[in-house]
N, C-alpha and C positions, 0 to 999 in steps of 0.2 A: 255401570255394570261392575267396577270393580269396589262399590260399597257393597255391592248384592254378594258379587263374590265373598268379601271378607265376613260380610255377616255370618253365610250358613258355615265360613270355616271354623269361625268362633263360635257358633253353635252347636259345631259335631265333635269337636278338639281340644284339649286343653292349651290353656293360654302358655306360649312357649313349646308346645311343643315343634319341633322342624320335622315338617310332612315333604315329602316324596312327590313330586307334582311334576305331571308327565304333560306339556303345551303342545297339542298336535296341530299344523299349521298357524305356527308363533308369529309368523310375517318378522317386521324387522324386530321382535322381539320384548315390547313395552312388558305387556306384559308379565312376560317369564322375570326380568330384570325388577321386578315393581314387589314380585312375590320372594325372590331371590335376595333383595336387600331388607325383610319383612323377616329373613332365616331360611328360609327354607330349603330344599335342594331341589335343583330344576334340572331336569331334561326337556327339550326343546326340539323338535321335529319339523324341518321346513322340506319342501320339495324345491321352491324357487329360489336357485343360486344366488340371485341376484339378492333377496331379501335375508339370507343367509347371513351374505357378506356386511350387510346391514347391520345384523343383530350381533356380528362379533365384534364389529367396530364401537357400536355402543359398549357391550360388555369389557372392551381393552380399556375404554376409560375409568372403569370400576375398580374400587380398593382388590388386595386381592384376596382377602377375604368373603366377597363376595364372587368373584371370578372363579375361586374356586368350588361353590357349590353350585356352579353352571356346566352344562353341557350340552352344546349345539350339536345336532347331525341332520345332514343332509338326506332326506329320503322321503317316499309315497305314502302321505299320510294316511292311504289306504292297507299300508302293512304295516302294521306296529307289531305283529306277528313274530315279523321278519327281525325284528330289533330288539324287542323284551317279552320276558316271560313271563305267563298272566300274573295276577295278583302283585304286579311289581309295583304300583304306585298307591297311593291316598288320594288322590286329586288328579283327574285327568278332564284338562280343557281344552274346548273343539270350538272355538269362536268364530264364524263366519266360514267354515269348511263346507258346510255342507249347501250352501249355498252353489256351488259351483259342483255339486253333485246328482248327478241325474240318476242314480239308485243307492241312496245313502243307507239301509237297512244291511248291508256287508259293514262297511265301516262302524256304523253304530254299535253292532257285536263284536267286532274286533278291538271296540274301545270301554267296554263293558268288561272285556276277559281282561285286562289292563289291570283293572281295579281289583285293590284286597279288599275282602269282605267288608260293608259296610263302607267304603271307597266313597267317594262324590265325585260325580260325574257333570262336566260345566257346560251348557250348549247353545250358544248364542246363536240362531236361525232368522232368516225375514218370514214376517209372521204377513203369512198367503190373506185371512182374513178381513185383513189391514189394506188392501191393496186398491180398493177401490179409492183411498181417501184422498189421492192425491191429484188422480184427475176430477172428482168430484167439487175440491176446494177451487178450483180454477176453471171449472164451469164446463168442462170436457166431459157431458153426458155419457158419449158413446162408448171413449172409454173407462167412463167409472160404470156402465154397465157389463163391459165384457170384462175388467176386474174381478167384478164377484165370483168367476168361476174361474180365474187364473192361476196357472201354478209357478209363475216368474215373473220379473220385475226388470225394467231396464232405469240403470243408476242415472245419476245426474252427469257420469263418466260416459253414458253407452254402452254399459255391462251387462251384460243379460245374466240374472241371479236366478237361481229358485230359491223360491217361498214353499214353506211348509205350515200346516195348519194345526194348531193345537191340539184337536180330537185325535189328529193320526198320530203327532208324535205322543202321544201320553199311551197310547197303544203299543207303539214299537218298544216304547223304554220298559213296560210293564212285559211284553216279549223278550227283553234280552235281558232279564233278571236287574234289570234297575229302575224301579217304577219312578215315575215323578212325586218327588218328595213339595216341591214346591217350584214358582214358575212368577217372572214379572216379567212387566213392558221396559222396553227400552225405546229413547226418543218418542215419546208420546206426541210433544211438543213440535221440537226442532226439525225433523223431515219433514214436516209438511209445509211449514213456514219459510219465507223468500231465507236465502242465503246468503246473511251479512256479513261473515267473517266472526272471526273468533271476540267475544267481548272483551271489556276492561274487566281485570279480575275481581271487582267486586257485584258487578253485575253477573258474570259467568257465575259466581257462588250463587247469586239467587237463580240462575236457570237452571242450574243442576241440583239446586233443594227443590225447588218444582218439579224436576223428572223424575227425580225419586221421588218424592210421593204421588206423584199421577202414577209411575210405574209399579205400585203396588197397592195400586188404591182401585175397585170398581166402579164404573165402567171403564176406565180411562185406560186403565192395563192391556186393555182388550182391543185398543184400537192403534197401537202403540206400533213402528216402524219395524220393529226387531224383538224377538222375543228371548228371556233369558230362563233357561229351564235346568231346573237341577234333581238329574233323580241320584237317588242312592242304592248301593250295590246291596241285592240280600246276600 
């Protein structure tokens, strides 16, 4: 996800420039810290204290040059309202938020108004269409039949997620003035497959040059654990 990310930045921006990039539910912060050391200026929006304190502890270990183009704050990452003023950022990323959102169509326009014109908007979701494949692969008929028409997933944790579906979200983004500009698979491969732990790094390189190309490749994009969709603000 975050080659996919970097690509459409370097597609929309000139090289060097440092963009304004608003992380709404950062969790313990990888990513905000990964864009922040890249240039850029990060604001970071978590709800969970706990993962908060996470992301600052990371960030005290940082030059402080990079420390200083960060900023964590604690709050609902359903009111960004509440916190900045539209058109405040270039980049606003919502990765796995809405997962844990049982009417995400408020939030999505609340992180739409975010964006300055022409803005990119980053939306990592579990892709609803995808969901039959995992009881399918391991021969559990019944439920890879009631799958097909589900709108949640429970993790390898016991998390019950919702999944959203391609056709509806490419509707709501095109509703709240940010159509989808473009959209890949994410984990094609590896959520479906037994869980061996992390590889040796040079084998990890070859699983992750197979994700990204399955995840931007037809059909394979389509069947892919997580979807990563980016519209852009008119």
């Amino acid at each position: 996800m975050a080659r996919q990310l970097d690509e459409q930045i370097a597609a929309r921006y000139p090289v060097g420039q440092r963009l304004r990039i608003l992380d709404v539910g950062m969790g313990s912060g990888a990513q905000a810290l990964r864009l922040a050391r890249a240039g850029h200026t990060i604001t970071g929006l978590e709800s969970d204290a706990g993962l908060l304190r996470s992301a600052q502890e990371s960030l005290a270990g940082e030059p402080a040059g990079i420390r200083e183009r960060v900023r964590l704050i604690e709050g609902d990452c359903r009111e960004t309202g509440v916190h900045f003023l539209p058109g405040s950022f270039d980049v606003v990323l919502c990765h796995g938020v809405l997962m844990s959102e049982q009417d995400p169509d408020a939030m999505l326009a609340g992180l739409a108004r975010m964006l300055a014109p022409g803005g990119l908007l980053s939306l990592l979701v579990r892709n609803a269409d995808a969901l039959a494949m995992a009881p399918g692969l391991t021969g559990d008929w019944d439920g890879a039949l009631t799958a097909f028409d589900a709108d949640s997933w429970t993790d390898r944790r016991g998390v019950i997620e919702r999944a959203d579906r391609l056709q509806a979200l490419t509707a709501a983004l095109a509703g709240i003035a940010a159509p989808l500009h473009t959209w890949y698979g994410v984990q094609v491969f590896t959520e479906w497959g037994a869980d061996t732990g992390v590889p040796a790094p040079a084998e990890l390189e070859r699983l992750l040059a197979a994700e990204d190309r399955a995840g931007r490749t037809e059909p394979y994009r389509r069947i892919a654990a997580l979807l990563h969709l980016c519209g852009v603000r008119g």
